[in-house]
N, C-alpha and C positions, 0 to 999 in steps of 0.2 A: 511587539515581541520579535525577537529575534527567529529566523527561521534555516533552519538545517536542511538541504533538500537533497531526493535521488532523483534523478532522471532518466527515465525510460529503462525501468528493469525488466529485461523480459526473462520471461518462464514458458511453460506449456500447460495445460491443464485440463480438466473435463470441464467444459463450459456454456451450457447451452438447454435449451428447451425441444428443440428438435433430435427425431431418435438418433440419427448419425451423431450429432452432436453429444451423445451420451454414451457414444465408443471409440470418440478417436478423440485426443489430447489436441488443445488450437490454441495456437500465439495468443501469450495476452502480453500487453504493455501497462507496466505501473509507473505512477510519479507519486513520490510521497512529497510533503513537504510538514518536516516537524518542529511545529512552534515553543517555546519555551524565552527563559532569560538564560544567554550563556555567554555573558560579560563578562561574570570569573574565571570563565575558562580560557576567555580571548587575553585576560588581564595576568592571568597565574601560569598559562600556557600549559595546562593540563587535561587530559583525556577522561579524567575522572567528574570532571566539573561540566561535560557537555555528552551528546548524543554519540555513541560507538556507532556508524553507520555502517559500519562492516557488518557489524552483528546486529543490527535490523535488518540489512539487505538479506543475511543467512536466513535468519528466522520469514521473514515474508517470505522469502523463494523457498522453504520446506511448508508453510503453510498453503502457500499458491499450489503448487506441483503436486501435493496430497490430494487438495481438494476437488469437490464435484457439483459445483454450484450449478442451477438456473440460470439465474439472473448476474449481470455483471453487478447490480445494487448489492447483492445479498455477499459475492465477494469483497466489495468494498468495504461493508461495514465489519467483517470479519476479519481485514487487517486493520483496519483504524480500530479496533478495539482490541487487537493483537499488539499493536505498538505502544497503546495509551497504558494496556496493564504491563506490559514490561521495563515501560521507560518511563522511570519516575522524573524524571526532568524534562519531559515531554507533557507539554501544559495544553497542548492541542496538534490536532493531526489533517493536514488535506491529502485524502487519495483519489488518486484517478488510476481508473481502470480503462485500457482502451483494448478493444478486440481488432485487429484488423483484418480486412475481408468480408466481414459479418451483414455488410448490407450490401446487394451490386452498387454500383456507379459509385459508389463511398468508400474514401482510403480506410477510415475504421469508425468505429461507434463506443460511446462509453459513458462514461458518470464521474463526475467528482463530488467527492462528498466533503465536509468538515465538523469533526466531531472535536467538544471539549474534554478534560478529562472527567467536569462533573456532567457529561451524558452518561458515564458509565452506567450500568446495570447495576 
């Protein structure tokens, strides 16, 4: 499969299990990478036929900056099933979440997940 990718989007968000961490907004860094066939778009040279990545980067950063997760898991799989139902040419999704800061001595901590679009719910 062909793969369309962002890198390093960052946003702010409530993120965390600790009480401080459930009143103050902390860096998170995403990577998507979304899988799909987009040969007739490379072939037709049309925006119609592949991933609008502007408007997944839109939609991920009003869903990140709303939210108030736990777990960086629990974020993750709430954009990778944010992306798969809105993007029908989107045949599969890998996100990573990175927090950075979140452990001493560690530049950051996170998860990459990989969901298809028949995981959905």
């Amino acid at each position: 499969m062909d793969q369309v990718f962002i890198r390093n989007l960052e946003t702010y968000c409530i993120l965390g299990t600790n009480n401080w961490e459930r009143e103050v907004q902390q860096k998170v860094c995403l990577d998507l990478c979304l899988h799909g066939d987009y040969r007739a778009a490379g072939l037709q040279d049309q925006l119609g036929l592949t991933v609008d990545y502007k408007r997944v980067a839109k939609t991920v950063l009003e869903l990140v900056s709303s939210s108030q997760f736990f777990l960086v898991e629990a974020l993750a799989e709430a954009v990778a099933t944010l992306i798969l139902q809105q993007q029908p040419q989107v045949q599969a999704v890998t996100v990573t979440v990175r927090k950075p800061g979140a452990v001493r001595f560690a530049e950051e901590v996170g998860i990459t997940i990989h969901r298809r679009r028949e995981d959905l719910p």
